[in-house]
PLY file of the C-alpha trace (Angstrom):
ply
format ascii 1.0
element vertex 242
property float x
property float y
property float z
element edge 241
property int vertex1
property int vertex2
end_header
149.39 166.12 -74.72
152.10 167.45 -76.79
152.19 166.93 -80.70
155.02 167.29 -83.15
153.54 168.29 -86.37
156.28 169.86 -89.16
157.89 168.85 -91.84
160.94 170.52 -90.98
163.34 167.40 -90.66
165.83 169.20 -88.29
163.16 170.68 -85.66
161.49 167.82 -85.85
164.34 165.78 -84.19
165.56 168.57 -81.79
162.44 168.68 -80.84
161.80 164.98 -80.23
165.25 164.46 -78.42
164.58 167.32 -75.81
160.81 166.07 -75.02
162.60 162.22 -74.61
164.94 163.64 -72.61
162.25 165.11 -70.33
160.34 162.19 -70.05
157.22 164.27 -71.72
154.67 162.01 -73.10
153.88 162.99 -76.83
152.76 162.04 -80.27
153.92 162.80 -83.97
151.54 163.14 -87.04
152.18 164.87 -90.59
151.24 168.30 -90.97
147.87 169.08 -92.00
146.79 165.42 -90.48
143.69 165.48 -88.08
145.22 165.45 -84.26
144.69 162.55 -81.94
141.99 163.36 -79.24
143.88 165.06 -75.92
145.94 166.46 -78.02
146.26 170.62 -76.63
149.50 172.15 -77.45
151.23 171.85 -81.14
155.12 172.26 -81.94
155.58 173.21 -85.81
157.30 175.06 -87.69
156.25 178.64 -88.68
155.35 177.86 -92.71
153.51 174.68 -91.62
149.93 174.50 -92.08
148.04 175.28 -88.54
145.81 173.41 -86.38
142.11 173.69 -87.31
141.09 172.97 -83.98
140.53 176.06 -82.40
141.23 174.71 -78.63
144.90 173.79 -79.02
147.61 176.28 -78.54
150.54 176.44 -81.27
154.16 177.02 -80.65
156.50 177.66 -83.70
160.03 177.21 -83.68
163.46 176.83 -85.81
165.45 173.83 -85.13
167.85 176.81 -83.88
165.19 177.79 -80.88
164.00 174.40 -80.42
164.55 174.12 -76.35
162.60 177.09 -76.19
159.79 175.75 -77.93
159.59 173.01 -75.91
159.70 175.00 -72.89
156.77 177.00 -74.49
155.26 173.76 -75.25
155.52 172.74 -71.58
154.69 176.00 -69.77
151.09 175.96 -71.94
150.76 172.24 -70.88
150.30 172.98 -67.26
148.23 175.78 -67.75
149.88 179.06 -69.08
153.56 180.54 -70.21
154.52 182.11 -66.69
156.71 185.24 -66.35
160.87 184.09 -67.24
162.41 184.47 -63.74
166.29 183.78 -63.83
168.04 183.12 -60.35
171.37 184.00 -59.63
173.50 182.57 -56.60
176.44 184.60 -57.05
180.12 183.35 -56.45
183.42 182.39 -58.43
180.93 180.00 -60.13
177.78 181.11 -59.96
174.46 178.94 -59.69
171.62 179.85 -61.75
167.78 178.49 -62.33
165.52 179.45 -64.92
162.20 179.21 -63.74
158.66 180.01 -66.29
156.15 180.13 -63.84
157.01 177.96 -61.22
158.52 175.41 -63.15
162.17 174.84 -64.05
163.05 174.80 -66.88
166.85 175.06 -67.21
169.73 175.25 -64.57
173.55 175.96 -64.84
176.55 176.34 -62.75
179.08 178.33 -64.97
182.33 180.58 -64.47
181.67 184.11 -63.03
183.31 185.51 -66.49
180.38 183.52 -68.76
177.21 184.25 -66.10
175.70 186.96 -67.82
175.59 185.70 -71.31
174.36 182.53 -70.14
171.36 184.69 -68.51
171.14 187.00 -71.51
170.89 184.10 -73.64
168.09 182.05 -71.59
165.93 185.68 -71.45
166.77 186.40 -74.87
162.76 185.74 -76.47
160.97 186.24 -72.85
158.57 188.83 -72.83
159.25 191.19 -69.68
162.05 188.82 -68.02
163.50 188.75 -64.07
166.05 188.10 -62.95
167.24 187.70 -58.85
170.72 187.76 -57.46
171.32 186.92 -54.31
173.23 189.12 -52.29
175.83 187.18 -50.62
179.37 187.02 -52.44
179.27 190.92 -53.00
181.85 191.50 -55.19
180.64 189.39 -57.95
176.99 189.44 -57.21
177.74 193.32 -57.95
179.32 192.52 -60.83
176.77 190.70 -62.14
174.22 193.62 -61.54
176.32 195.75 -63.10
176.32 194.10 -66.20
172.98 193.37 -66.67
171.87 196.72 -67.44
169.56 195.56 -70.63
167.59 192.95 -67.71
164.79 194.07 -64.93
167.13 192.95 -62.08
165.90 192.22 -58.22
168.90 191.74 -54.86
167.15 188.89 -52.68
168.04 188.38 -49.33
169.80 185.09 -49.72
169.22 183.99 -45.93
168.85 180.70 -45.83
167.97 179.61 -49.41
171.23 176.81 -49.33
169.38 173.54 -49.01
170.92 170.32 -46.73
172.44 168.30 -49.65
171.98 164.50 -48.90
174.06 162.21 -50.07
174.82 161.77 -53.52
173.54 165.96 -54.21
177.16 167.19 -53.63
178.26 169.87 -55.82
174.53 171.11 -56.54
173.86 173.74 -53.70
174.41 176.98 -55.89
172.06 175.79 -58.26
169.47 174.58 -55.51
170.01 177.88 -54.03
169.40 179.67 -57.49
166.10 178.30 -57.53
165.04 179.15 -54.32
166.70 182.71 -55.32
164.14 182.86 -58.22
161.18 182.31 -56.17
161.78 185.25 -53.46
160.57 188.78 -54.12
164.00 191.24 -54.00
164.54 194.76 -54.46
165.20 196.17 -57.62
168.37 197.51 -58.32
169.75 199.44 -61.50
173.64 198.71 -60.14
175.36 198.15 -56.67
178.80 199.51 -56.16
180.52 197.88 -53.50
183.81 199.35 -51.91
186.11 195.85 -51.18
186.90 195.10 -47.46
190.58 195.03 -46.76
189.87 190.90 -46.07
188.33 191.08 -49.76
191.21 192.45 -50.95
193.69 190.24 -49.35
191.57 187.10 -50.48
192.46 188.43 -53.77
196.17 189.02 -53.92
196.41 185.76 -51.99
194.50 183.85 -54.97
196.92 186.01 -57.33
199.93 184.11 -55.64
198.06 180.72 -55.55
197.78 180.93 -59.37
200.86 182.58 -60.47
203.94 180.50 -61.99
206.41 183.54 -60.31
205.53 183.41 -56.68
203.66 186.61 -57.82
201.94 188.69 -55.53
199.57 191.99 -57.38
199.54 194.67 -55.21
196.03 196.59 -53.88
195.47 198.96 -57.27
195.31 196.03 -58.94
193.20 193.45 -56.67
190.53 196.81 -56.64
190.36 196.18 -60.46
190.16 192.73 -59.90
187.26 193.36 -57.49
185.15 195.39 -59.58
185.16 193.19 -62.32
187.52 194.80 -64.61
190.40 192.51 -65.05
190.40 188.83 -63.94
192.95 187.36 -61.72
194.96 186.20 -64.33
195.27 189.89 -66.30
196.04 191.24 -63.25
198.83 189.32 -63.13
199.85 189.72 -66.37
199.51 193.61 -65.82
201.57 193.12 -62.33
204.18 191.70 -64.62
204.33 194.47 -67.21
0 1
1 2
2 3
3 4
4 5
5 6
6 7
7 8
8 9
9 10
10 11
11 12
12 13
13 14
14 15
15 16
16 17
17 18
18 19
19 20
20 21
21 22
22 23
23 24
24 25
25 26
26 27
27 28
28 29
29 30
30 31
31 32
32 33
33 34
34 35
35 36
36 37
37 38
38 39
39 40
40 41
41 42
42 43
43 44
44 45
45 46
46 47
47 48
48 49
49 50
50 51
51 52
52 53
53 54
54 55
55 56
56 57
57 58
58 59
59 60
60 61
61 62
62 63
63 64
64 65
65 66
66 67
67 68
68 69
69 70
70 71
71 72
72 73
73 74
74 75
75 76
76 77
77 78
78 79
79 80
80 81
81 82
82 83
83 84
84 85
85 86
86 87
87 88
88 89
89 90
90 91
91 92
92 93
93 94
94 95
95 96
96 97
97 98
98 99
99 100
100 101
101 102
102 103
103 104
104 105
105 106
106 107
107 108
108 109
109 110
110 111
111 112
112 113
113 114
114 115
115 116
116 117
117 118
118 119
119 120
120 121
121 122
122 123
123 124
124 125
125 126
126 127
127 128
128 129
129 130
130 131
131 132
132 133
133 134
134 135
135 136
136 137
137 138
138 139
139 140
140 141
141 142
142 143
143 144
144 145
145 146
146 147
147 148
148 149
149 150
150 151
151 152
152 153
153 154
154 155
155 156
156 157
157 158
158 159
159 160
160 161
161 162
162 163
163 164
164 165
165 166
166 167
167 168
168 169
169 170
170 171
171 172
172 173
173 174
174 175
175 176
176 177
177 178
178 179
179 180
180 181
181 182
182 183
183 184
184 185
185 186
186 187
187 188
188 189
189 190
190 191
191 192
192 193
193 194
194 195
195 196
196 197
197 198
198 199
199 200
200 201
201 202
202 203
203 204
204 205
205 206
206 207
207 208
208 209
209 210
210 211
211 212
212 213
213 214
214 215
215 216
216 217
217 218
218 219
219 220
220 221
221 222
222 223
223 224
224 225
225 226
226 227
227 228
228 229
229 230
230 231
231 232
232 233
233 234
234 235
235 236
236 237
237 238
238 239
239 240
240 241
């Protein structure tokens, strides 16, 4: 069982919050109190007093870090931390699972341009952190390589890891598929260049016409920027314009 022992008034209800919103059982008690019996992993704050009993496991947090204390708290619960292992379905929106051990312990489905400090953020305090992009959607899945250059990163063959959504999962695939992502062995990569198709391309200016308020059209030079990640659709445009 989980116990919430600070003083700290702030982590205290972070804390509390995330674990109700988890449906974790847990306790409370004051610093320094004795701990109920099953009690095995403590969530504190670093300047309150320790557990005397030797057997349970301590995490300390800030109310700032709180979600990852509880994730702490819940990786030692089941029986050990686990190695951080971020998925990645790439795409215009890509999914992504963050897995500690096999657990999961936070998911997401954010724009291409805010991916990687979403993924920088959750690996931020893991010690020796993966992370696994799938390699379908090239263009932004090497994008997302690319700029991950501070991360171990692994390509997965993405081959069939898109579940059968049933009725009322609609819209959750990428993130399904993230997860499934995160649980197959890839090959590590340092960065993938990837030369756009001529269909690539074309999906690109056509998008730049779709969104423009001219009837604007960019022209190849520019959709290759677009490709590699340099400008968004939008820029482009803007650049086009200039």
């Amino acid at each position: 069982m989980i116990v919430v022992a600070t003083a700290d008034f702030e982590l205290y209800h972070e804390v509390v919050d995330l674990l109700r919103d988890r449906g974790v059982t847990f306790t409370t008690v004051q610093p320094g109190d004795d701990l109920p019996e099953g009690a095995s992993v403590v969530v504190a704050a670093p300047d309150d007093p320790a557990p005397t009993d030797a057997d349970v496991e301590r995490v300390t947090a800030t109310a700032a870090d709180a979600r990852r204390a509880v994730d702490e708290a819940l990786a030692l619960l089941r029986g050990g931390e686990g190695r951080t292992v971020v998925g990645v379905d790439p795409g215009t929106r890509p999914g992504i699972a963050v897995l500690s051990g096999e657990t999961v312990v936070a998911a997401f489905q954010v724009p291409l341009g805010d991916a990687v400090d979403t993924i920088r953020r959750e690996v931020e305090d893991a010690v020796d952190p993966l992370v696994r992009v799938g390699d379908g959607a090239r263009l932004q899945g090497a994008r997302l390589v690319n700029d991950l250059d501070d991360v171990t990163v692994e390509l997965v063959d993405e081959t069939g890891t898109t579940p059968y959504l049933g009725t009322g999962a609609r819209g959750m695939g990428d993130v399904l598929a993230a997860v499934n992502i995160a649980r197959l062995e890839g090959e590590a990569v340092d960065s993938r260049e990837i030369d756009p198709t001529a269909g690539e391309l074309q999906r690109i200016k056509d998008r730049s016409r779709e969104v423009s308020t001219d009837d604007r059209t960019i022209d190849d030079a520019l959709a290759r920027r677009v490709a590699a990640g340099d400008l968004t659709v939008e820029e482009a445009l803007d650049e086009h314009r200039d």
